[in-house]
C-alpha positions as a printed Julia matrix, in Angstrom:
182×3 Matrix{Float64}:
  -8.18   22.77   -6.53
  -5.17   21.32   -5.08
  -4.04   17.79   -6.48
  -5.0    15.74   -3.39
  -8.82   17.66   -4.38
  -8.19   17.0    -7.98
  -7.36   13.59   -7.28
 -10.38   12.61   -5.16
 -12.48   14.0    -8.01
 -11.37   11.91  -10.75
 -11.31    8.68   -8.63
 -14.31    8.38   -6.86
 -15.49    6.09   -4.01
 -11.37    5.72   -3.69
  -9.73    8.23   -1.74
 -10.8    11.46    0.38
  -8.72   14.43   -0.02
  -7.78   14.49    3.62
  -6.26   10.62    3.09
  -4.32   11.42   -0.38
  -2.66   15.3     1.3
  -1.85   12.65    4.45
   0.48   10.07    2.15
   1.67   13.15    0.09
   3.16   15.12    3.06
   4.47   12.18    4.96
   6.13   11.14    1.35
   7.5    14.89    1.49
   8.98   14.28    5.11
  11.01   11.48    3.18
  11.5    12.63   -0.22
  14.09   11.51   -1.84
  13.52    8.5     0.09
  12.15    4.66   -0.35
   8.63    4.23   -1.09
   7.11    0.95   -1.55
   3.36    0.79   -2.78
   1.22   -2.09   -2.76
  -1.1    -1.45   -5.73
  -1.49    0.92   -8.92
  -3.87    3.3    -9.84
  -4.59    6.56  -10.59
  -2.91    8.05   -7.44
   0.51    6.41   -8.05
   1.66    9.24  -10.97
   1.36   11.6    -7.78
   3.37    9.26   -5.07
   6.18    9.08   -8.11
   6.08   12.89   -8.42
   6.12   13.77   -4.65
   9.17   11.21   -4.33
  11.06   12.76   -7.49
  14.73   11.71   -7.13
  13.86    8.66   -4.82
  13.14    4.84   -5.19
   9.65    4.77   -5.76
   8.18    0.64   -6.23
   4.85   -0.38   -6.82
   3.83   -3.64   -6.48
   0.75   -5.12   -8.39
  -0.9    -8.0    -9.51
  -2.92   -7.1   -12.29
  -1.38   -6.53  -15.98
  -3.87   -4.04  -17.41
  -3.19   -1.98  -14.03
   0.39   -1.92  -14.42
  -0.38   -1.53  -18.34
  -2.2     1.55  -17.17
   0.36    3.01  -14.7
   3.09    2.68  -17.62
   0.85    4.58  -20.02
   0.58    7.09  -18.05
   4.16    7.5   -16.68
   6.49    5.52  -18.74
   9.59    5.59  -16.18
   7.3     4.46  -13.03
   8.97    1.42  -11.96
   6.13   -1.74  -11.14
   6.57   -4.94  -10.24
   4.56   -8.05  -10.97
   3.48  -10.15   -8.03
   1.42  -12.62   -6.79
  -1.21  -13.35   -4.47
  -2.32  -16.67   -3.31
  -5.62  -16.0    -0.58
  -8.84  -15.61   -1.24
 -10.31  -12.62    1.25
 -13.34  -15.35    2.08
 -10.23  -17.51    4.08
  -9.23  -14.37    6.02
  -9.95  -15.6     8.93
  -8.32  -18.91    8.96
  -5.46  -17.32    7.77
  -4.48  -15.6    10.45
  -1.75  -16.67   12.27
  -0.82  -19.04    9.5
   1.83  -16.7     9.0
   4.03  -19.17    6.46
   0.69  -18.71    4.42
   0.99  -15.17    4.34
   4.2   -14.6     3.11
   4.68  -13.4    -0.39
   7.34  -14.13   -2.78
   9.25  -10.94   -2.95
  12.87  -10.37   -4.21
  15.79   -9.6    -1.94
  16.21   -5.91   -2.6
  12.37   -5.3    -1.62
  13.05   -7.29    1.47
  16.79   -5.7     2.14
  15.45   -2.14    1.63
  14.68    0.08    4.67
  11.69    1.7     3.53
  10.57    5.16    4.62
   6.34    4.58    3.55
   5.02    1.34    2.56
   1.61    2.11    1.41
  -1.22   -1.13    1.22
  -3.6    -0.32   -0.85
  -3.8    -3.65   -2.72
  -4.45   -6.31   -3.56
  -8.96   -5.65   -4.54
 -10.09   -6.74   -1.42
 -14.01   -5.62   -1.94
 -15.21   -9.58   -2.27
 -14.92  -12.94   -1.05
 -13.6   -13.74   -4.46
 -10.33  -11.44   -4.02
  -7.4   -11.84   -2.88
  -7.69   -9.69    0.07
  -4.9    -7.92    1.66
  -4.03  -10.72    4.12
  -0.61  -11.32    2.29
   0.45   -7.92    1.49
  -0.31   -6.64    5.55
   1.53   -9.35    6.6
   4.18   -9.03    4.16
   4.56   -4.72    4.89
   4.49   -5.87    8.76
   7.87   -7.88    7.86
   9.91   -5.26    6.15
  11.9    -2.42    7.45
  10.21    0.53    7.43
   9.25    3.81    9.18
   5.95    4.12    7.84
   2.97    1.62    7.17
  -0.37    2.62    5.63
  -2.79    0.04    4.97
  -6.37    1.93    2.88
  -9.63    0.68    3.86
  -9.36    0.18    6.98
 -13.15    0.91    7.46
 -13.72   -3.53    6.18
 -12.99   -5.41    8.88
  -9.98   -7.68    7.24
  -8.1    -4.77    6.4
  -9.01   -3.41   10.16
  -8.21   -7.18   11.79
  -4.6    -7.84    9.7
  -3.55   -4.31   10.91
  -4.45   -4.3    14.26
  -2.79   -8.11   14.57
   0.74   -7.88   12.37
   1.25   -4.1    12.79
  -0.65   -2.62   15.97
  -3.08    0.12   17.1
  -2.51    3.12   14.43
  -0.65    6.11   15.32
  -3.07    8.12   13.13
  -6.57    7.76   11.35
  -7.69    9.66    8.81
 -10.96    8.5     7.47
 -10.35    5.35    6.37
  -6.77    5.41    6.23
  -4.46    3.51    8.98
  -0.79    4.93    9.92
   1.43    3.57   12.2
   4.83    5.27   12.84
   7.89    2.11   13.29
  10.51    2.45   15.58
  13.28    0.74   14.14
  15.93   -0.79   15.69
């Protein structure tokens, strides 16, 4: 079992196979490079592996998640944010963009990052957060690479589509969209 396999086996009802070996090789393309995750989980040890020698940042609002992620790879570097939505306003927060910005420090807004990954914040209930703020917020950085997870609920589907475009690639329900940058 390979550990894209391996990983869709211990976290089910997350991730297919075909979705994790898709962030792992475009990681590779990169690696060492600048990877910036929204979210941890049990997937994050491998994104920190694939990117060994590289900046590697998760970003999560949940302590016993980021408890977790330190447990099991002490030198993982997380950082504690914020979200203030509630998925149930998604759609009258679109286009209030002021609304959607998060509070992030300079160097996470000064870095040009090779994959940003959304895969957070939960956005499986009205009483969520949502990922309103952190699509917007990816759409805003520099970066090569966006992938925004769950892209099969229609927020997740909507916020892509309006702040980052038509995906360059699907896999299940994983959205990729290659940047241009300036």
């Amino acid at each position: 079992m390979n550990p894209y396999e391996s990983l869709e086996a211990s976290n089910p009802g997350n991730g297919t196979a075909a979705e994790y070996e898709f962030i792992g090789e475009l990681i590779k393309q990169y690696t060492p490079g600048n990877i910036l995750v929204f979210s941890v989980g049990k997937d994050s040890s491998l994104w920190y592996s694939i990117n060994e020698g590289g900046n590697t940042l998760f970003l999560e609002d949940i302590r016993k998640w980021i408890r977790f992620s330190r447990k099991v790879r002490p030198e993982i570097n997380v950082l504690k944010v914020g979200y203030s939505t509630c998925r149930r306003n998604w759609k009258k927060l679109l286009g209030q963009n002021d609304r959607l910005q998060m509070k992030l420090p300079d160097y996470v807004k000064n870095t040009v990052w090779d994959v940003v990954f959304v895969d957070g914040p939960r956005g499986y209930n009205d009483k969520v957060p949502g990922r309103m703020q952190s699509i917007y917020s990816a759409a805003q950085l520099n970066t090569r690479n966006i992938l925004v997870h769950d892209c099969d609920r229609e927020v997740e589907k909507t916020y892509f589509e309006h702040y980052i475009g038509q995906p360059t690639t699907v896999i299940d329900k994983l959205f990729h969209r290659e940047i241009n940058l300036k």
